[in-house]
Backbone as CSV, one residue per row, in Angstrom:
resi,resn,N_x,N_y,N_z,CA_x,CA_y,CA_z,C_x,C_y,C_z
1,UNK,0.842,-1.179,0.000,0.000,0.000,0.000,0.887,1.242,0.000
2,UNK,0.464,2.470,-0.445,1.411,3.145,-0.843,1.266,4.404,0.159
3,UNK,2.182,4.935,0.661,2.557,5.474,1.469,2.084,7.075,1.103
4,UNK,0.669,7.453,1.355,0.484,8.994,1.089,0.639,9.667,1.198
5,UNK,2.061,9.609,2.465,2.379,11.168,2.948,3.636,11.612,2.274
6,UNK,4.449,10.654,0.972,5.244,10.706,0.478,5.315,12.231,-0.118
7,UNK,6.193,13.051,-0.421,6.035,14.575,-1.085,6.916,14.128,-2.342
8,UNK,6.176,14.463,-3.699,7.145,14.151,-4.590,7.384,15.299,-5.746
9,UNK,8.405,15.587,-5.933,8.543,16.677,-7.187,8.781,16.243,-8.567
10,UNK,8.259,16.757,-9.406,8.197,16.213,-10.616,9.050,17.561,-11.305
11,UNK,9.681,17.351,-11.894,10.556,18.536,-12.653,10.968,18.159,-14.283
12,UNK,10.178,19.236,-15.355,10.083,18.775,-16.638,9.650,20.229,-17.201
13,UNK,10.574,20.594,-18.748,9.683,21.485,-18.961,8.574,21.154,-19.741
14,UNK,8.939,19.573,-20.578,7.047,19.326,-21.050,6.024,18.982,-20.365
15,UNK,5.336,19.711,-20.386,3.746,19.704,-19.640,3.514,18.257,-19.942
16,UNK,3.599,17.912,-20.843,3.330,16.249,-21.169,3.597,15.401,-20.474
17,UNK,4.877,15.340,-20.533,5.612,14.409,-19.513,5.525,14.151,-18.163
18,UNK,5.273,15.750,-17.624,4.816,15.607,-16.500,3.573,15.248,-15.887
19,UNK,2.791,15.410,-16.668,1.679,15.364,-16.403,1.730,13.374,-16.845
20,UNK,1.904,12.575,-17.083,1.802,11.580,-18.096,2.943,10.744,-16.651
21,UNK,3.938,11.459,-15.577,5.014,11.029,-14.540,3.525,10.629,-13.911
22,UNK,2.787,11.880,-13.403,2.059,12.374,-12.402,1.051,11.172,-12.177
23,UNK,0.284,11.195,-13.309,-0.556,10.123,-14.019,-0.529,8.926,-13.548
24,UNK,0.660,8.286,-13.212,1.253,7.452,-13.731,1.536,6.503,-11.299
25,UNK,2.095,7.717,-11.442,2.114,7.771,-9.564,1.009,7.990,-9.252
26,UNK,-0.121,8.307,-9.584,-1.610,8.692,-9.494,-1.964,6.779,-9.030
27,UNK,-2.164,6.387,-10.023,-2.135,5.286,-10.123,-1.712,3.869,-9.361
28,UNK,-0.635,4.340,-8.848,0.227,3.567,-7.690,-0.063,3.830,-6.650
29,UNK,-1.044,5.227,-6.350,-1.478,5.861,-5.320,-0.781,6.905,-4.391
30,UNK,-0.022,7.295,-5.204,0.596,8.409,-5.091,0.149,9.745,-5.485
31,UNK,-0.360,10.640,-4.245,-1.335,12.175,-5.148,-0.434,13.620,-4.831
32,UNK,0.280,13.366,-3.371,1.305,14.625,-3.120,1.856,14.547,-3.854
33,UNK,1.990,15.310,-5.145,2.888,15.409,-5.968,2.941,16.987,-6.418
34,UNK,4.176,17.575,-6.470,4.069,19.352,-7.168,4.740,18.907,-8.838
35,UNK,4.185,19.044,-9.706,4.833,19.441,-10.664,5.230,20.464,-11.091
36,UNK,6.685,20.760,-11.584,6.685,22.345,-11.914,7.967,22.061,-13.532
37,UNK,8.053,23.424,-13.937,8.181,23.344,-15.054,9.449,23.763,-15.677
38,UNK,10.048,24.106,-14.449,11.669,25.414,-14.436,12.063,24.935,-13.405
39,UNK,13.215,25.435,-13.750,14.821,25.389,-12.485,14.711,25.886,-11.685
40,UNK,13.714,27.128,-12.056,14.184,28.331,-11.178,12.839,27.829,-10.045
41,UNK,11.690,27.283,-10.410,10.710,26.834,-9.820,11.061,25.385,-8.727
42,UNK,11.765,24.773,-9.273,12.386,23.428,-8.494,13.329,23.745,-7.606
43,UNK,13.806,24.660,-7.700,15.016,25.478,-7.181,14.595,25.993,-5.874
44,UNK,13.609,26.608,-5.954,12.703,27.741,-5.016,11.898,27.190,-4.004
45,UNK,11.447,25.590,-4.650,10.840,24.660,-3.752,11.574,23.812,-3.063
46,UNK,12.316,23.538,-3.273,13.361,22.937,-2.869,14.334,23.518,-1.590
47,UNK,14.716,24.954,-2.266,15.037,25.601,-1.116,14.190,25.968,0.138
48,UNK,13.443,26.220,-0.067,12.373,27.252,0.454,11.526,26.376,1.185
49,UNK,11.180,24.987,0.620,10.247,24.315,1.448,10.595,23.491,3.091
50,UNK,8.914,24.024,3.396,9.365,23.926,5.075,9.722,22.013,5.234
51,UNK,9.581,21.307,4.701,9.958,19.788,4.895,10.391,19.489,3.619
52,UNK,11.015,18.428,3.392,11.907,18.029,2.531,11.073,17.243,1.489
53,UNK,11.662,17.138,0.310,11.033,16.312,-0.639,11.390,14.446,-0.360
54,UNK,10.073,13.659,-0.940,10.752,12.395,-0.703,11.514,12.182,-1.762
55,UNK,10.780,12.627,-3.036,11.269,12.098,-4.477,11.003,13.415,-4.901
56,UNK,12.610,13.603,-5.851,12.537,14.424,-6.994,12.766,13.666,-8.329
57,UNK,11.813,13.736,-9.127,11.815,13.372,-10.648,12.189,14.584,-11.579
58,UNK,13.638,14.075,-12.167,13.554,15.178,-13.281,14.702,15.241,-13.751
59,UNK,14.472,15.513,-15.380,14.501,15.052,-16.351,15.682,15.990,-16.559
60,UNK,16.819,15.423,-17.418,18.731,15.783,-16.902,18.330,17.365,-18.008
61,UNK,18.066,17.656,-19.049,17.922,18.941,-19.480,17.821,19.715,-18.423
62,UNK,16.982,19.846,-18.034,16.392,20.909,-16.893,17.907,21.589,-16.619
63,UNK,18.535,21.332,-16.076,19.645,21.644,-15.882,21.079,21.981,-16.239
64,UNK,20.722,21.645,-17.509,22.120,21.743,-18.643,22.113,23.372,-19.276
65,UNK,21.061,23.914,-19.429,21.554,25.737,-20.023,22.061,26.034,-18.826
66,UNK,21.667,26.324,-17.455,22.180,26.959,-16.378,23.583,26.734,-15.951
67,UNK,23.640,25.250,-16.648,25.398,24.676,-15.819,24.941,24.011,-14.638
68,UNK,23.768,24.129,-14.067,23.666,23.265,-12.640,24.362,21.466,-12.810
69,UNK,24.730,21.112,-11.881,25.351,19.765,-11.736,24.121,18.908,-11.074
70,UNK,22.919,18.879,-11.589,21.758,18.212,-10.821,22.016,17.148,-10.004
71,UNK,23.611,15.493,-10.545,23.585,14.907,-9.942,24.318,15.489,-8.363
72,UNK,25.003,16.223,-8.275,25.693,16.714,-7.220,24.461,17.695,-6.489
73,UNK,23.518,18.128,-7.209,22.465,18.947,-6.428,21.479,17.549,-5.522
74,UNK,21.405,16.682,-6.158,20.479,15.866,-5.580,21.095,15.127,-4.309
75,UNK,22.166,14.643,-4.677,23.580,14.361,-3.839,23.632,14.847,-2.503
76,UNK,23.598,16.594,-2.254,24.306,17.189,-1.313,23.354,17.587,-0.994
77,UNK,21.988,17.508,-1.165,20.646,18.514,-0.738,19.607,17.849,0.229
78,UNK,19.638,18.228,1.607,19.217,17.323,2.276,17.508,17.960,2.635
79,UNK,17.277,18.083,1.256,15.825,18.563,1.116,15.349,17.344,-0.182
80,UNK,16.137,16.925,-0.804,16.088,16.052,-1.682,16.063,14.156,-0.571
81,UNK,14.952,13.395,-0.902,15.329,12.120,-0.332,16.250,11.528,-1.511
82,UNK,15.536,11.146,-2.226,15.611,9.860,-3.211,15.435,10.936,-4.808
83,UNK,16.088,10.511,-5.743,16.114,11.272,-7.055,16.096,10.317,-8.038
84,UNK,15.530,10.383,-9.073,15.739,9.731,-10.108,15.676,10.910,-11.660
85,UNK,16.870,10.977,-12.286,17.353,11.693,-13.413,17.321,11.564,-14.178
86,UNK,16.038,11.652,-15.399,15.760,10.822,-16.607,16.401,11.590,-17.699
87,UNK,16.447,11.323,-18.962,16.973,11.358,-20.411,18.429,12.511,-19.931
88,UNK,19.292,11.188,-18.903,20.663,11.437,-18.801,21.482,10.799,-19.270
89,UNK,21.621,10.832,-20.320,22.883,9.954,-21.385,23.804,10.360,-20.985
90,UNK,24.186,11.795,-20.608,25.259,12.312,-20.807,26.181,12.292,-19.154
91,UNK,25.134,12.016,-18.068,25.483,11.745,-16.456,26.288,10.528,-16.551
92,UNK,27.280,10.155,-15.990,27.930,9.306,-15.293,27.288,9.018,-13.898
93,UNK,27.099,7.617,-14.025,26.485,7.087,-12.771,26.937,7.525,-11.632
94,UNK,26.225,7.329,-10.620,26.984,7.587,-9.077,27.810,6.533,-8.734
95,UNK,28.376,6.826,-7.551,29.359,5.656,-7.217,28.175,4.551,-6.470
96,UNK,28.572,3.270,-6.202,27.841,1.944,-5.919,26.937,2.509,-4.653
97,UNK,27.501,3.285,-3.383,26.992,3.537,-2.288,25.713,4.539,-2.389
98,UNK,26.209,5.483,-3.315,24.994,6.527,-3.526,23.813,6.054,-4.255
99,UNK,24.075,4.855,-5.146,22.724,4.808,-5.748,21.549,4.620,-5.265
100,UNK,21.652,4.387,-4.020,20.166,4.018,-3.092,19.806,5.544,-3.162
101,UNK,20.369,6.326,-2.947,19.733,7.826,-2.804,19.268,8.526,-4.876
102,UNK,20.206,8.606,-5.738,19.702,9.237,-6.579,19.935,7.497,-7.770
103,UNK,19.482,7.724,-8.911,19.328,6.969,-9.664,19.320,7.911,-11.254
104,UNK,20.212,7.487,-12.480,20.567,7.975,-13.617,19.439,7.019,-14.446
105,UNK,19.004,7.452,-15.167,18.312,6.678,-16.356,18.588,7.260,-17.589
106,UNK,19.030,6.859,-18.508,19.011,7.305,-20.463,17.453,6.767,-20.854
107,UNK,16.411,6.760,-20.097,15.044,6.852,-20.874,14.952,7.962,-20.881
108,UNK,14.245,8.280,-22.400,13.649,9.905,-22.173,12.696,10.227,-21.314
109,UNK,11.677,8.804,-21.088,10.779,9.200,-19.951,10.263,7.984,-19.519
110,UNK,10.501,8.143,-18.224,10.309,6.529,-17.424,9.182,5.925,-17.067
111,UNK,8.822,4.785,-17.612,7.741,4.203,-17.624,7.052,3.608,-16.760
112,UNK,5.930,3.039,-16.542,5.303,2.820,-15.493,6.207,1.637,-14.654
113,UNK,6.697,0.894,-15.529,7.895,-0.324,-14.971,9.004,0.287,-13.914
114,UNK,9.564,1.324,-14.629,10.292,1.959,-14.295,10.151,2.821,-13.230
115,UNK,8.812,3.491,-12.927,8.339,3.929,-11.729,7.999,2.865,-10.514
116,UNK,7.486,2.177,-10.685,7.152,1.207,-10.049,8.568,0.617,-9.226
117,UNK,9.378,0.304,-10.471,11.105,-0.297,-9.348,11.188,0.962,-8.556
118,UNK,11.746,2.235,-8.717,11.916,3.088,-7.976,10.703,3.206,-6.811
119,UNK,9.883,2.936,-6.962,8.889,3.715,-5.710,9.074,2.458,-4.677
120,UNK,9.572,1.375,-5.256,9.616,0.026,-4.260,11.148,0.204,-3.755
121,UNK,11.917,0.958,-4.340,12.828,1.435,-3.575,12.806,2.961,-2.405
122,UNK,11.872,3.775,-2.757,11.533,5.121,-2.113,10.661,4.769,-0.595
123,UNK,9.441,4.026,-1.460,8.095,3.211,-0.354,8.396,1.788,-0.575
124,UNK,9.206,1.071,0.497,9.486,0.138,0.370,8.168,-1.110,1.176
125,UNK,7.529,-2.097,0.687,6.464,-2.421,1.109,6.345,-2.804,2.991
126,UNK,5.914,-2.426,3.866,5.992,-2.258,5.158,5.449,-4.155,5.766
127,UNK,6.631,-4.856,5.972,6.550,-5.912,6.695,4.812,-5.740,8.055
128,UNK,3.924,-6.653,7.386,2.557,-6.683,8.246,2.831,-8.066,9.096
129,UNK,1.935,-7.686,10.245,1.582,-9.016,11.017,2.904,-9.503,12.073
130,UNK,4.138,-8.644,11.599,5.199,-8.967,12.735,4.955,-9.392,14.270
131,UNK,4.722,-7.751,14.521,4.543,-7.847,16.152,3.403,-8.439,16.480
132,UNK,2.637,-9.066,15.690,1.229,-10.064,16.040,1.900,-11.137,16.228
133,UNK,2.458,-11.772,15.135,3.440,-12.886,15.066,4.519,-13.023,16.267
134,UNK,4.846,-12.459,16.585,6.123,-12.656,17.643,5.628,-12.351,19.315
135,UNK,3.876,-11.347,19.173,3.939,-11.274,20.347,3.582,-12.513,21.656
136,UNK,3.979,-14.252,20.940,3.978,-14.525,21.813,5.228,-15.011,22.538
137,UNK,5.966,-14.596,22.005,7.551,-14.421,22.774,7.808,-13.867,24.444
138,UNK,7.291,-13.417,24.756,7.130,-13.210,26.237,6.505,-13.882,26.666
139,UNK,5.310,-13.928,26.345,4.610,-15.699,27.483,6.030,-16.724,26.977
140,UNK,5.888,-17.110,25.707,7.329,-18.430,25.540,8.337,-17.979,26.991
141,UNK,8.797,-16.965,27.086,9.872,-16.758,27.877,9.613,-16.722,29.577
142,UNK,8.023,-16.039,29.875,7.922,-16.334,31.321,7.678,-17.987,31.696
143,UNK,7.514,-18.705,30.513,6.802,-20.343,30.621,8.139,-21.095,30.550
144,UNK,9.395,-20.615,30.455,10.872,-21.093,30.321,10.973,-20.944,31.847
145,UNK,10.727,-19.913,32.479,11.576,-19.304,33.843,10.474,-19.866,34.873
146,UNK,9.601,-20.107,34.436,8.617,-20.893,35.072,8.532,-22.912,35.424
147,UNK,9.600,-23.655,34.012,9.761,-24.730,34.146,11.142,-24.983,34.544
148,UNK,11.854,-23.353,34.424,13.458,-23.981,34.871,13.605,-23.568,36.983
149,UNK,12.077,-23.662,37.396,12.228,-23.439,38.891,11.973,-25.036,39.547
């Protein structure tokens, strides 16, 4: 079940795409979502917002007229959780340790498959029935100290 309090940013300047990301996490049951359309807009939310993003989606252009280093922005920004950087041909992967945090893709735009692995890495499915299961571990243990008298 999918975790609704997740905050996710979608960053694209085609309205399409984003809207078509959005769609798409809609679906998986994902609705906190901001889409926006500029740097300067992802930038502003990012900075500016009072809690942190879980997921930023967005797409490696965004960032190439300005010179921004998006993978090093996603990297060092502890407003950013988890990132995934689509139609980045041109990014060099992260090193082995970081990839749990951001993720490179050369799709131009990542598909529902492709959303789906990532969000099972972001909202990872929450182990049910544990502490039901185990809570009879304390009777087991007073019924030990009880036959070793």
């Amino acid at each position: 079940m999918a975790n609704k309090a997740l905050r996710i940013l979608i960053a694209d300047e085609q309205h399409f795409y984003r809207m078509r990301i959005e769609r798409t996490l809609n679906q998986m049951g994902y609705y906190r979502i901001a889409p926006v359309h500029s740097l300067e807009e992802l930038l502003s939310l990012v900075e500016y917002g009072c809690e942190p993003f879980d997921l930023l989606i967005v797409n490696a252009s965004l960032g190439a007229p300005s010179g921004l280093d998006l993978l090093a922005f996603c990297l060092n920004n502890p407003q950013v959780g988890h990132a995934l950087v689509y139609d980045g041909q041109a990014l060099s992967p992260p090193s082995f340790n970081l990839r749990s945090k951001v993720q490179i893709s050369p799709a131009r735009l990542p598909d529902a498959q492709a959303l789906k692995r990532l969000m099972a890495r972001v909202d990872p499915p929450q182990v049910r029935g544990v502490t039901h299961e185990v809570s009879w571990i304390p009777a087991l243990h007073q019924g030990w100290r009880m036959l070793s008298r």
